[in-house]
N, C-alpha and C positions, 0 to 999 in steps of 0.2 A: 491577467497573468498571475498574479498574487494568490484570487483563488483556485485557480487552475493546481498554482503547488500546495495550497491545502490539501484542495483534494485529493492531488499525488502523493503528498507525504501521512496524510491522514487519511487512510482508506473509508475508515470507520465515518465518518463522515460524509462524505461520498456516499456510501450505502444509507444513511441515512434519511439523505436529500432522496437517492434516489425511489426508496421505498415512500416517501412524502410526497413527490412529484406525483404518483399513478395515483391520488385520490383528486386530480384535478385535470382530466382529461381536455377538459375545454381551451387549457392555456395552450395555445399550438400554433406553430406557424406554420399557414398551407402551404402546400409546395406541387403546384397543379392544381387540376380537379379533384382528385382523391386520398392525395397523399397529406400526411399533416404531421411537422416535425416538431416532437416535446421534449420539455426540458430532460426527462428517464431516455430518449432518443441520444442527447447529446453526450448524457453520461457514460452510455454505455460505450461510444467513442474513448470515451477517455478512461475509461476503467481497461479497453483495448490495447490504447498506445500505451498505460501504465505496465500490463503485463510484459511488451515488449520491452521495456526497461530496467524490470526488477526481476530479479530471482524467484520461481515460484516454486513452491514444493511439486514434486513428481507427484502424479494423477495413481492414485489407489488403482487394484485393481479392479474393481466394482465401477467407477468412474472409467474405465478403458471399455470397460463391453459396455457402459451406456452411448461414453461418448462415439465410439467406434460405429456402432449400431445408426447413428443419427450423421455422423459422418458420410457411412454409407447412404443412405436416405439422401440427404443435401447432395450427393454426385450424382444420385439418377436423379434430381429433381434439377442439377446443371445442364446436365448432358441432354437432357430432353430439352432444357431451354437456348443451349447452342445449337442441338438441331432441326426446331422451329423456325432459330435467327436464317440457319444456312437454306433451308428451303423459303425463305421469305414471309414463314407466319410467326413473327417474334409473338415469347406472350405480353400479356398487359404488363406496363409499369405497375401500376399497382399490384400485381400477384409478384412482382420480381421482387419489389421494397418489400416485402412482405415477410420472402422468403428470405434477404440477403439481411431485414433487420431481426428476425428469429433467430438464424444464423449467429451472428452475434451475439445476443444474449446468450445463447447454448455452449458459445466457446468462452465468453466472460467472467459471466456470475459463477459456475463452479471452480473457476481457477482463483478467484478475487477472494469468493469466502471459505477462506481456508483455516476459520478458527472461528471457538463458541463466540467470542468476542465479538467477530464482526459481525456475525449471526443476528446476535444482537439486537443489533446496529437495525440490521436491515429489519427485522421486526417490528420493533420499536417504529421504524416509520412508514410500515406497512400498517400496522395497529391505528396511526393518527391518517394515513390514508382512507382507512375503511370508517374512522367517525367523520371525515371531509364529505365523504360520498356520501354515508346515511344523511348527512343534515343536508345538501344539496340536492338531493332525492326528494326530502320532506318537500323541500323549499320550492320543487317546480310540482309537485302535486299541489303544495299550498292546504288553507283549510278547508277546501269543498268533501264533502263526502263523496263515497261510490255513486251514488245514486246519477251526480255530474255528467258520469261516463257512460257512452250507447251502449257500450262491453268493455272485455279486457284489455283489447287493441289499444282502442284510445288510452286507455290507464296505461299499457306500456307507455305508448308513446309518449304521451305526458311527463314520463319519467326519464325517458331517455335524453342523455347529451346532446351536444350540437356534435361531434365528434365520433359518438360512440349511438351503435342500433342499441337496440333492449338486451339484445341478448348475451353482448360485452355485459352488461350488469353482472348478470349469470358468471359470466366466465371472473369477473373481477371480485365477486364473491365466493367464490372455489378457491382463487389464491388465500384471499385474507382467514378463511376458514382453514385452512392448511398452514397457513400462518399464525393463527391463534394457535393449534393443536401443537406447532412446535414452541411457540412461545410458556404455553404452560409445562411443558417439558424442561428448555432451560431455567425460566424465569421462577417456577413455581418454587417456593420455600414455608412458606406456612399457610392456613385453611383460606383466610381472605386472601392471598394470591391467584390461590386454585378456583374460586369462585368466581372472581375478577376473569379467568382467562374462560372459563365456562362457559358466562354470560358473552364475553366476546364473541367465543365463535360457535354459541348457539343465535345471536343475533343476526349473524355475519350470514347463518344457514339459511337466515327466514328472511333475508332480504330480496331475495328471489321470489319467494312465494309470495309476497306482499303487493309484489310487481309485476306476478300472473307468468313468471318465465319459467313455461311449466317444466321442458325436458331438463333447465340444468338444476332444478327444485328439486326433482327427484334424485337425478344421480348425485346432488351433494346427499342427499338423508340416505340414498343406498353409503355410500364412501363413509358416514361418519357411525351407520349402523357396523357394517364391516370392523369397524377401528375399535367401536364398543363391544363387539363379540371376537374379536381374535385376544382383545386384551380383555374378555371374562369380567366384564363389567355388564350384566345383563338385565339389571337394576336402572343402569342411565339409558340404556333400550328403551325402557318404561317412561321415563320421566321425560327424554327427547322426543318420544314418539309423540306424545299426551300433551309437549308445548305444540306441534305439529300440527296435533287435532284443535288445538286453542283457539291456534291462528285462523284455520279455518273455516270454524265455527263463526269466528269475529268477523269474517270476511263477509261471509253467508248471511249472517244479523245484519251485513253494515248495507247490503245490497244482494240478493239471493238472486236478481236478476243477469250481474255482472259474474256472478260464479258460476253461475250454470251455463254461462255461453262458455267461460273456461270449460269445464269437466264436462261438456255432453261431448262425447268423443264415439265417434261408429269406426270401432276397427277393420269392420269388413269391407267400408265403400272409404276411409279415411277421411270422413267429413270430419271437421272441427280438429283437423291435424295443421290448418295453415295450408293446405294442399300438398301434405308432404307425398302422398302417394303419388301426385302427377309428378313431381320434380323425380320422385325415383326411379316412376316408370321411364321416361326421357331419358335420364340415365343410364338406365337398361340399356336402352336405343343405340345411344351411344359406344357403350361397350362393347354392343354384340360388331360394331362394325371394326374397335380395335382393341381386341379383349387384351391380349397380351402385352404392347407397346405402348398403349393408349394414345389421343388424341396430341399430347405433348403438352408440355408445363402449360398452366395458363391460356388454357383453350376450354376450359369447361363455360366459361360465361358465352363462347360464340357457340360452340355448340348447346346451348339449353338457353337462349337470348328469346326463345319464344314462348316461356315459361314462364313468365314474368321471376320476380324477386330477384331481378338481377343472373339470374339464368344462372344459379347455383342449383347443385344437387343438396344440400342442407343436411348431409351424412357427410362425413369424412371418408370412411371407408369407399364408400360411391364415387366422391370427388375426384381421391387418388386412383381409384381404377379405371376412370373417364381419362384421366391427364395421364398418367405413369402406366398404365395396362397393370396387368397381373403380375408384374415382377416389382413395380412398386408398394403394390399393396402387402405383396410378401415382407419388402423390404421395411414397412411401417406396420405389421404385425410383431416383426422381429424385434423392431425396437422396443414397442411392448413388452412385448417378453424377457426381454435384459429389464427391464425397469421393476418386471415382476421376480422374476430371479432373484435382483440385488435384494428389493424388498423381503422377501422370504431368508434370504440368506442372514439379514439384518434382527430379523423376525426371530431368526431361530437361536440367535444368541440373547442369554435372560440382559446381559448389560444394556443391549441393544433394541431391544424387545419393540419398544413404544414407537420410538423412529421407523423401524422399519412396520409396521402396523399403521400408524398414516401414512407412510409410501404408500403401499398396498391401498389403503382407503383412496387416495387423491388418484392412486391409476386407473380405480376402480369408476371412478366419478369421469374421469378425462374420458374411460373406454365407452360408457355409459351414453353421455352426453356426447360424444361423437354420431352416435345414430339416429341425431335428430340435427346435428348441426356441425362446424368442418373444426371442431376444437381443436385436435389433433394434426392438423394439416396447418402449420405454418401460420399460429394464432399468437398476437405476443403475448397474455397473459396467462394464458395456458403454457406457453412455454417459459414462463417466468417460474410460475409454480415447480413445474418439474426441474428445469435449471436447479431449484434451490433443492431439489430434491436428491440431487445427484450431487452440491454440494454436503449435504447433511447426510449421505454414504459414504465419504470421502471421509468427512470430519470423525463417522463415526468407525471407519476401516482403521484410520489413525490413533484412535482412543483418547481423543482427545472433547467426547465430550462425557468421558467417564467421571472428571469430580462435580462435572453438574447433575450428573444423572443419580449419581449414590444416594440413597437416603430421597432422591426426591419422590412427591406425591401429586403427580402431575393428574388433573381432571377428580381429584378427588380419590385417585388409588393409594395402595398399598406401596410400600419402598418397593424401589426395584431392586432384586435381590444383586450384592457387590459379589466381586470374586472371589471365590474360596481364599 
C-alpha cells in the first residue's frame, strides 16, 4: 500500500518503472494458456484508478480526433464481440485481453503524461528498457557465430523471449527508436548529448536487422528516413543509410549463407515471404464471404486455423477486414488519418516542427509494417508508442514543451527557430 501511494502521489515514478518493466518481458505471471500478466500490465491499472481520482487537464484538441477516432474503432471492435457472444461464437480470450489491455493504455498514458517532466520520466526508462533487451538478446544468441544457424529462422528464434515471438522484437524496437527521437528532442542540450541520443536510436534501428525481422527493419529505416527529410537533414540520410549497408555487409561476412535465405525473396510466387501470400489469399476467402461485417471480433484464427501460424492473416489491414468487414477497416484507416493530420498540423508549426515529423515518421513505420504483420490491430507496444504520441500533441498543443524546445539541437540540428 505504501508503494502503491508512491506511485499515486509520484506519477513520475510510476512512468518510470513503467517504461523499465517493458525491457523485461519474461517477468510475467501466466494467466491461462496464452495470456501473461506484467508488471507495465498492473501499472497501467493503476495509472487508471489514479486518473479517476485526480484532476486532469482537458484533452487538446488534436488528442480528441485521435482519441475519438480510436474510440470509435474500440465500439465496432465491442459490438462485433457482443455479437459473436449473442450468436454463441464469442472470440478468443486472448484477442479480447488484447484488445481490452490496448484499450487501456490508449485511455492512460495520454492523460498521465501531461508535462515534459513526466515525459521524461517515461524515457528515461524506456532508454534503460531497450539496453535490458539488447544485453538479453546478446545473452540468448550467446557467442556462437551465424555459421550455428540452418538460416535466419532459427537466429530469430534464438533470439526470441519465452513471452514474446520475434517479431514483438520488431515492434519493441519501433517504440524505443521513437523514444530516443524524442528523447534527443527534450533532453538534448549540448554536442555529447546529441550524440549520445543518435547512437541510441540508431542502435535501437538495427536491432531488428541483426535479428533477421525483416518487415519491421525496413519500415523503421523508411519512418526514420521520413523524419531525416521532412526536417532537411539529408546528410544523416547518408550517414544512416551507409551504418545500414555496414551492418549488412557484417552480416554477409559473418555467414553469407544465413543472409541469402533472408533476401532471396520471389515476389511473384512469395517464396521466402514466411508464406505470407497463402495467409492472404485465405484471407481473401474469407472476406469475399463477409466483406462488409466481417467474420466478427476474434474469429480470424478459426477461420484461417488451416494455415498454419496460428491461422493469422500477418497484415493488419487483412486481419481487420476478415473480423470488422469493410466498415472497420474504414474505421482503422480513419484513425490513421487523424494521427497523420495531427502530425502535419504539429509539422507545420516551426516550434513544433521536430515532434510532429517523428509522429509522421513512427505512423509511417506502424503503416508500413502493418502489411506484413497485425501491428496496428490491437498490439500493445505499438499502441504504446502512438499512446505517447498522442500524449507529446497534447503537450505540444499546450506549449508546454516550448522552453525545451528553444535553442535546442536535437540529432545534431540547427536551433529550432523561437517565436517572433
Amino acid at each position: 500500500m505504501l508503494a502503491l501511494s508512491v506511485l499515486c502521489a509520484m506519477p513520475e515514478c510510476g512512468l518510470f518503472l513503467y517504461g523499465f518493466a517493458l525491457g523485461f518481458p519474461d517477468i510475467a505471471i501466466p494467466i491461462g494458456a496464452s495470456i501473461n500478466l506484467r508488471l507495465d500490465d498492473g501499472l497501467i491499472l493503476l495509472f487508471l484508478f489514479r486518473s479517476l481520482l485526480c484532476t486532469l487537464a482537458p484533452l487538446t484538441p488534436g488528442q480528441r480526433k485521435i482519441l475519438g477516432a480510436q474510440a470509435l474503432f474500440l465500439f465496432a471492435c465491442l459490438l462485433s464481440a457482443v455479437a459473436g457472444i449473442v450468436r454463441g461464437n464469442p472470440p478468443a480470450s486472448y484477442d479480447t485481453a488484447k484488445m481490452i489491455g490496448c484499450a487501456a493504455i490508449a485511455l492512460a498514458l495520454p492523460r498521465l503524461l501531461q508535462s515534459e517532466r513526466r515525459l521524461r520520466f517515461l524515457i528515461a526508462g524506456s532508454m534503460c528498457a531497450g539496453i535490458a533487451l539488447v544485453i538479453q538478446i546478446s545473452r540468448r544468441l550467446g557467442a556462437g557465430s551465424l555459421d550455428s544457424y540452418a538460416n535466419f529462422q532459427e537466429l530469430k528464434n534464438a533470439a526470441t523471449f519465452t513471452t514474446w515471438n520475434a517479431n514483438t522484437i520488431g515492434q519493441a524496437s519501433m517504440l524505443l527508436v521513437f523514444a530516443a527521437g524524442l528523447g534527443g528532442i527534450i533532453f538534448c542540450n549540448s554536442s555529447q548529448s546529441t550524440m549520445l541520443w543518435t547512437c541510441l536510436a540508431v542502435a535501437f534501428a538495427l536491432v531488428p536487422m541483426l535479428v533477421f525481422v525483416r518487415t519491421t527493419s525496413m519500415s523503421i529505416v523508411a519512418g526514420i528516413i521520413l523524419f531525416l527529410c521532412l526536417t532537411r537533414r539529408r546528410k544523416w540520410v547518408v550517414l544512416f543509410a551507409a551504418a545500414c549497408v555496414s551492418v549488412f555487409l557484417f552480416l554477409h561476412s559473418a555467414d553469407r549463407a544465413v543472409v541469402d535465405s533472408a533476401t532471396q525473396v520471389d515476389l511473384t510466387t512469395g517464396e521466402g515471404l514466411s508464406h505470407r501470400f497463402d495467409h492472404w489469399a485465405a484471407s481473401m476467402d474469407a472476406i469475399r464471404t463477409q466483406p462488409l461485417l466481417g467474420q466478427g471480433f476474434g474469429q480470424e484464427a478459426a477461420n484461417l486455423s488451416g494455415y498454419g501460424n496460428g491461422g493469422r492473416s500477418h497484415n493488419a489491414y487483412l486481419s481487420v477486414w476478415v473480423e470488422l468487414g469493410f466498415a472497420g477497416l474504414a474505421l482503422l484507416l480513419f484513425m490513421v488519418y487523424r494521427f497523420v493530420s495531427v502530425g502535419l498540423s504539429l509539422y507545420r508549426n516551426p516550434r513544433t516542427q521536430l515532434c510532429g515529423a517523428l509522429i509522421l515518421g513512427l505512423v509511417l513505420s506502424a503503416c508500413l509494417d502493418s502489411l506484413g504483420l497485425p501491428t496496428l490491430y490491437w498490439e500493445k507496444l505499438p499502441v504504446i508508442a502512438l499512446s505517447i504520441a498522442v500524449a507529446v500533441a497534447g503537450i505540444c498543443e499546450r506549449n508546454q514543451l516550448e522552453p525545451a524546445l528553444a535553442g535546442v539541437r536535437p540529432f545534431g540540428m540547427e536551433s529550432v527557430p523561437q517565436r517572433p
